[in-house]
C-alpha positions in Angstrom: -203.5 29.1 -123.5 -202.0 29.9 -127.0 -203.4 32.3 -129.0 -202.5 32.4 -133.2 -203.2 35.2 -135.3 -203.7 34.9 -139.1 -204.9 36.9 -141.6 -206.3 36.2 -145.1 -205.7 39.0 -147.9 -209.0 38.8 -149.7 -208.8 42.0 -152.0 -208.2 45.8 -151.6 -210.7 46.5 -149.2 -210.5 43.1 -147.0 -208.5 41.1 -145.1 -209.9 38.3 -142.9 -208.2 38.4 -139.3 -208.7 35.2 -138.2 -207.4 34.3 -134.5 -207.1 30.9 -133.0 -207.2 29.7 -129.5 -205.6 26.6 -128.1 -206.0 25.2 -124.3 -203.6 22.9 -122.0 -205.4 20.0 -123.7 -205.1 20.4 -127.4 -208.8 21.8 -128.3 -209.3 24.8 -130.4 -211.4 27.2 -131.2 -211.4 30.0 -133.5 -213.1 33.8 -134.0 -212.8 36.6 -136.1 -211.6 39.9 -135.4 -211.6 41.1 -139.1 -212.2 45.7 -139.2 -212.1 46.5 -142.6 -209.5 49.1 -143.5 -207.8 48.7 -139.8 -206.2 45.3 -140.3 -202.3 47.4 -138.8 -204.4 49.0 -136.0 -205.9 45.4 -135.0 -202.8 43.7 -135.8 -200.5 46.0 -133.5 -203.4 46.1 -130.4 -203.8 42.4 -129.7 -200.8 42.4 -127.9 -202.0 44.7 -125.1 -205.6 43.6 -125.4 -204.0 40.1 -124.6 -202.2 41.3 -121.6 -204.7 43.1 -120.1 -207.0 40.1 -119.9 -205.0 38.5 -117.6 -206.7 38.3 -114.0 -210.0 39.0 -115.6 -212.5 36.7 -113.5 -215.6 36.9 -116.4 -216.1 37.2 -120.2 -217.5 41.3 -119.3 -214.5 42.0 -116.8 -212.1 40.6 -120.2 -214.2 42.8 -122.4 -213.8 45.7 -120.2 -210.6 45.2 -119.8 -209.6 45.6 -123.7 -211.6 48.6 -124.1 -209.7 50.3 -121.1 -206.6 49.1 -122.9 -207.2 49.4 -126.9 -209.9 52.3 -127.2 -212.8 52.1 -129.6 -213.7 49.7 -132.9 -210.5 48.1 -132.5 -211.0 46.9 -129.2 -214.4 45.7 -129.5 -213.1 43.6 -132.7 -210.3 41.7 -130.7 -212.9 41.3 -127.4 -215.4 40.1 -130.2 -212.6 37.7 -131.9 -211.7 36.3 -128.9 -214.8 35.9 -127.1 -216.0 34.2 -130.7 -212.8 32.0 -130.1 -213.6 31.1 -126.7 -217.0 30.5 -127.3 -216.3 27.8 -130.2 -213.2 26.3 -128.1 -215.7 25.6 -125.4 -218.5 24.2 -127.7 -215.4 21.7 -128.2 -214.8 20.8 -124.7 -218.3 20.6 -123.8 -220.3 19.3 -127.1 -222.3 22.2 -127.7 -223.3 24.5 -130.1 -222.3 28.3 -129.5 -226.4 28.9 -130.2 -226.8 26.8 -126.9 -223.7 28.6 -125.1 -225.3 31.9 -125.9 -228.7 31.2 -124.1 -230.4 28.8 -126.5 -231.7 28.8 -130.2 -235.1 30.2 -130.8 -235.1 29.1 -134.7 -233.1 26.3 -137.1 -233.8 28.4 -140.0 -231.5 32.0 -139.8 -233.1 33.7 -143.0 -230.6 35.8 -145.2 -229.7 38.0 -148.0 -226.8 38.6 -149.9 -224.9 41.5 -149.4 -223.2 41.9 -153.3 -221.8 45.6 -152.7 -218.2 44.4 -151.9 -217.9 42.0 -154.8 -219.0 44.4 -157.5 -215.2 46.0 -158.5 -216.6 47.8 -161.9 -219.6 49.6 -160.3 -221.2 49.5 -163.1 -224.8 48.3 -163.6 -225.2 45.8 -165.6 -222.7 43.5 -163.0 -224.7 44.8 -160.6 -227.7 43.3 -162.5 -225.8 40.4 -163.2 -224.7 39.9 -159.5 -227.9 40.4 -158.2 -229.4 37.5 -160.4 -226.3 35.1 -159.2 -227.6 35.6 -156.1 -231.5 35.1 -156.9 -230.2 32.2 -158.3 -228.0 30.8 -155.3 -231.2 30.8 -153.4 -231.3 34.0 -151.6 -234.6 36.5 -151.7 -233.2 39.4 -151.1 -229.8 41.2 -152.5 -228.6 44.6 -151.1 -226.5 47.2 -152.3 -224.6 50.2 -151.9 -225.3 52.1 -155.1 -224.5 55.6 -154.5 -220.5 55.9 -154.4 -219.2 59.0 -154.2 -222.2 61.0 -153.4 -221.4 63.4 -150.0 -224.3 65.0 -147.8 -221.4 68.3 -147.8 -220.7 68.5 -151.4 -222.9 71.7 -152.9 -225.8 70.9 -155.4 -224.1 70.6 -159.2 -223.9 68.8 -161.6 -221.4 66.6 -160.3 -223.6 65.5 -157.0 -226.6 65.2 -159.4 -224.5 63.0 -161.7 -223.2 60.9 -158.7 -227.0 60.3 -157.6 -228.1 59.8 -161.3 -225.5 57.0 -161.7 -226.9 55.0 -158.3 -230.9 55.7 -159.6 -229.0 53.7 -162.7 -227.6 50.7 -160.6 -230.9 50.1 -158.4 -232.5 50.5 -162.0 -230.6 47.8 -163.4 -230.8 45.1 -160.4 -234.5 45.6 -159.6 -235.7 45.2 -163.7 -233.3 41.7 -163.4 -234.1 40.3 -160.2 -237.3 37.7 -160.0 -240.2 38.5 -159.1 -239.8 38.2 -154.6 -236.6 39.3 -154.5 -236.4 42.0 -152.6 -234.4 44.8 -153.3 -232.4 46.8 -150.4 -230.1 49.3 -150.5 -227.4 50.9 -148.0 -227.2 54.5 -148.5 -224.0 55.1 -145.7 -225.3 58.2 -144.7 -225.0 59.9 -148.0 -227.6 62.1 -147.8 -229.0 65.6 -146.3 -231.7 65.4 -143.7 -233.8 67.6 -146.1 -233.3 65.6 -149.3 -233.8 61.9 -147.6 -237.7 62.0 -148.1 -237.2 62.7 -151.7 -234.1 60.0 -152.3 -236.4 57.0 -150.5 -239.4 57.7 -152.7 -237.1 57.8 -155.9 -235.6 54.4 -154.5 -239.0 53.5 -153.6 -240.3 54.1 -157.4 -237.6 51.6 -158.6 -238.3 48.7 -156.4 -236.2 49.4 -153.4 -238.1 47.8 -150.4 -235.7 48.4 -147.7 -234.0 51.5 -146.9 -230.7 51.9 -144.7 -228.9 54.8 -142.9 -229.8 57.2 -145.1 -228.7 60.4 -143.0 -225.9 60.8 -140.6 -227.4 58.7 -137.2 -226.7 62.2 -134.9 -228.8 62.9 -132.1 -229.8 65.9 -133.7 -231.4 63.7 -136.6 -233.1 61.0 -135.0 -236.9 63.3 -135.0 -236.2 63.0 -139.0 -235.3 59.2 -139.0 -238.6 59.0 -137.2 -239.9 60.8 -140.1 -238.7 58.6 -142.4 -239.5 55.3 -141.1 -243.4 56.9 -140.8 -242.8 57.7 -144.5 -241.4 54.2 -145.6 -244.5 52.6 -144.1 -247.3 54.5 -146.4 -244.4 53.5 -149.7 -244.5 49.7 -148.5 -240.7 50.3 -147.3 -239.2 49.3 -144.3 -236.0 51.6 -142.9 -233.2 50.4 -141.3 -229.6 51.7 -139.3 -227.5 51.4 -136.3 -224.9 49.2 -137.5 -222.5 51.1 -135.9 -223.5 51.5 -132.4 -220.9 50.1 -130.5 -222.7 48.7 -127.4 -226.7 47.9 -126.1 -226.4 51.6 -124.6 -225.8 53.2 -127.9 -229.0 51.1 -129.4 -231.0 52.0 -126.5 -231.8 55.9 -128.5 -232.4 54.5 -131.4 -234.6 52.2 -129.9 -236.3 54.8 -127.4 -237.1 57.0 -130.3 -238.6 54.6 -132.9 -236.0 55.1 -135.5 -235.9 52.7 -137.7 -238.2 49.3 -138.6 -234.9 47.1 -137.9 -231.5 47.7 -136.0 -228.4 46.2 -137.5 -225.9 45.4 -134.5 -222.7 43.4 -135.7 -220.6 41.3 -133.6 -217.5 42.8 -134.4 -218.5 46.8 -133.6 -220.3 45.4 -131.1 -217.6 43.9 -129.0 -219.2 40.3 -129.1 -221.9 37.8 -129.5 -223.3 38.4 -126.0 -223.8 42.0 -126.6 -225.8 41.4 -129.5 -227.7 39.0 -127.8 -229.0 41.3 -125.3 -229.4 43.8 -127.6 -231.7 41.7 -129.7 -233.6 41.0 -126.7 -234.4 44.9 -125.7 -235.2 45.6 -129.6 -237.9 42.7 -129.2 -239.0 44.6 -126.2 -239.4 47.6 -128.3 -240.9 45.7 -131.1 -238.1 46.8 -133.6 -236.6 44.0 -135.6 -232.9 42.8 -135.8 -230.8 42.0 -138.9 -227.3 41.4 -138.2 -224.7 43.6 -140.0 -221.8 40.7 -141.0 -219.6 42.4 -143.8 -216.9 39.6 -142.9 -215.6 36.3 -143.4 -216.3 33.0 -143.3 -215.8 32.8 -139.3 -217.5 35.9 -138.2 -220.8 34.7 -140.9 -220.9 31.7 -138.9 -220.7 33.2 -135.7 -223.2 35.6 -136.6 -225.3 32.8 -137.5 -225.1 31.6 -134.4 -226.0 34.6 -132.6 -228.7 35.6 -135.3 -230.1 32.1 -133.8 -229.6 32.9 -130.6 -232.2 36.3 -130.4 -236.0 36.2 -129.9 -236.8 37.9 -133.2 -235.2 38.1 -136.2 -235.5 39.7 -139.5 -232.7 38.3 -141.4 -228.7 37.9 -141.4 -226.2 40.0 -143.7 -224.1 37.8 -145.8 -221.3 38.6 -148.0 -221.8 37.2 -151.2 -219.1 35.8 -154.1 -216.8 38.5 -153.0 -214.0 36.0 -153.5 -213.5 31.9 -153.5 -211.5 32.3 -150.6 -214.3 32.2 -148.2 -215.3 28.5 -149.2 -211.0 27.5 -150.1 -209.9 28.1 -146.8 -212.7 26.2 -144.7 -212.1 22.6 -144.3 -215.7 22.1 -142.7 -219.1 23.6 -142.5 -221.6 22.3 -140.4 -224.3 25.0 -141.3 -226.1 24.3 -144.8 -227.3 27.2 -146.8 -230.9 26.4 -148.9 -234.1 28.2 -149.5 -232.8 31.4 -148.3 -231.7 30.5 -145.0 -229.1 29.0 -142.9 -230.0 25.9 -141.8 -228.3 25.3 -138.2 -227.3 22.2 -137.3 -226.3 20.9 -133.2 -222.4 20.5 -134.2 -220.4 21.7 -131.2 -218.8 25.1 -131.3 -219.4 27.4 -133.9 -219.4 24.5 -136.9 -217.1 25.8 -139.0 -213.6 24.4 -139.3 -210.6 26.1 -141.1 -207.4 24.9 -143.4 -204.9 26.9 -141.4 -202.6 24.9 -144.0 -204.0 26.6 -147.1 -200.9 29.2 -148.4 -203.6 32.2 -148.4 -203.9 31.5 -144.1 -200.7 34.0 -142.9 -199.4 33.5 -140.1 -198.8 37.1 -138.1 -198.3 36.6 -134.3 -198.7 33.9 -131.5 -199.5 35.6 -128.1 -199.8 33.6 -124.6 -203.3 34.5 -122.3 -203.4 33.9 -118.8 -207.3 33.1 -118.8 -209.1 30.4 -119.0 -211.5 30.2 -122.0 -214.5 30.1 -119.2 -213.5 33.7 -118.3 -213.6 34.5 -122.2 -216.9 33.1 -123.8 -220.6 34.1 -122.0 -222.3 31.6 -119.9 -225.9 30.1 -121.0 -228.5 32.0 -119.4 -231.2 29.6 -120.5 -229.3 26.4 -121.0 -232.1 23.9 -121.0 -233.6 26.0 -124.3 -232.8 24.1 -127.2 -233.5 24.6 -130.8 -237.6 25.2 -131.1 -238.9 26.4 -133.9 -238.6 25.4 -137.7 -238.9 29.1 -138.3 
């Protein structure tokens, strides 16, 4: 089996890494193993993660394998990539969706927001504002964004941490007076904050529309009795908190989860290590009764094969999506399966992952081509639930 990497220079802070699997036979199927601001570090591990597959007799003996090999984010990217790859190449062979490889879809509709952080180079707020309405206006009811660069929970109290606060208040300002009415406003705070000062920043964000409130302190051990705090807090504003996106694996959710820290756990594909982790992650949140939105701050291939997954879980609050950060993500697709209207994805039963790329297109560069000694079986998850189809309008 042949393996192709690619990648796709979006902008300064993303390129896609798009791999591509080919059997014996001629199918394909493709993943994503895209880290933002690693692209060398993925790049120069796929080699060895590659080798060190070979012999692997299941899809969590390969994933193991990588991580003993290529430690950390980078290895769960390239297990994720190619376990996304296998997973769509087998969809191909066998005529089914990755929903249905992954267990079995509990909804057709996968509700979304847009995600217009990345796309917003000025920082100022009006294109904020202006962003934010794009969205409204593409059909989305929710936008989220990151609006407080620069501020540190180390730097001392002056006026220049004040200002950097001031000048986020100022872009949450700006999109929640121009959004329309049932848009809800979120915000990512990326852990910008002091435990003692995170009451005080959610009911400022609170006053100004914000409705959903993420990783506002660093996620430490020694912080989760004040995350607890804040999520009780949230509830008497109307708010809802959420966090986790980086927890690497089910056991790394499992304190979050244990503790009641947030409303909504964010597991992504990529940190993850792969669709089937997520899966049974989203199935212990349910048990928990904490809801799961999927962190996807990627391309084209990784927001379908979140979709997927995000279909694939017993609850669900909503799906991450990157929007307008460049015309890229629709010029280098050749086919999409999945319709987005009214807010949602609307899945459909193509086979594999229902996305098909221009590997022609001159932005697609061609990087490496690696051989694996595995069968795509011993790649992609089996179907626990095979026989559950898509259910539920929802």
């Amino acid at each position: 089996m042949q393996l192709d990497v690619f990648t796709v220079h979006v902008s300064e802070k993303t390129d896609w890494i798009v791999l591509r699997l080919t059997d014996d036979a001629g199918h394909i199927g493709i993943g994503e193993a895209t880290l933002n601001r690693h692209t060398n570090a993925v790049l120069a591990a796929i080699a060895p993660a590659v080798a060190a597959t070979t012999g692997a007799i299941s899809a969590e003996a390969a994933r193991a394998a990588i991580a003993r090999s290529v430690a950390g984010a980078t290895g769960r990217a390239i297990a994720s990539g190619l376990e996304q790859a296998a997973l769509d190449l087998t969809g191909h062979v066998t005529g089914l969706p990755v929903h249905a490889l992954l267990g079995g879809a509990f909804r057709r509709a996968v509700p979304a927001y847009a995600n217009i952080n990345r796309g917003t180079l000025t920082r100022a707020p009006d294109e904020f504002a202006a962003r934010a309405q794009k969205a409204a206006a593409a059909g989305y009811s929710a936008v989220k964004l990151a609006p407080f660069d620069q501020v540190s929970p180390d730097a001392p109290d002056d006026h220049t941490r004040e200002s950097f606060i001031e000048a986020g208040l100022r872009r949450i300002e700006a999109v929640a007076q121009q959004v329309p009415d049932g848009v809800r406003v979120q915000i990512d705070c990326h852990s910008r904050f002091r435990p003692d000062e995170a009451e005080a920043m959610m009911g400022e964000a609170g006053e100004r529309g914000v409705r959903w409130f993420e990783e506002p302190i660093a996620e430490t051990a020694q912080n989760r009795p004040v995350l607890v705090a804040l999520r009780a807090r949230a509830k008497t504003l109307g708010m809802t908190t959420a966090g986790a996106e980086n927890a690497a694996d089910l056991a790394e959710f499992l304190p979050f989860l244990v503790a009641g820290c947030y409303d909504t756990v964010m597991p992504d594909i990529i940190l993850a290590g792969g669709p089937r982790e997520v899966v049974r992650i989203g199935h212990l949140a349910a048990r928990f009764g904490v809801g799961v939105s999927l962190h996807n701050p990627c391309g084209p291939v990784m927001d379908m094969a979140s979709a997927c997954t995000a279909a694939a879980l017993p609850e669900l609050v909503s799906l991450e999506r990157q929007f307008d950060e460049s015309a890229l993500y629709d010029e280098i697709v050749a086919t999409r399966a999945h319709t987005f209207t009214g807010g949602a994805i609307r899945m459909s039963d193509a086979p594999g992952l229902g996305i098909r790329l221009d590997f022609s297109h001159p932005a697609m560069a061609w990087q490496a081509t690696h051989r694996l000694a595995i069968e795509p079986a011993r790649l992609a998850p089996q179907a626990e639930k095979s026989d559950f189809v898509l259910n539920n309008d929802g």
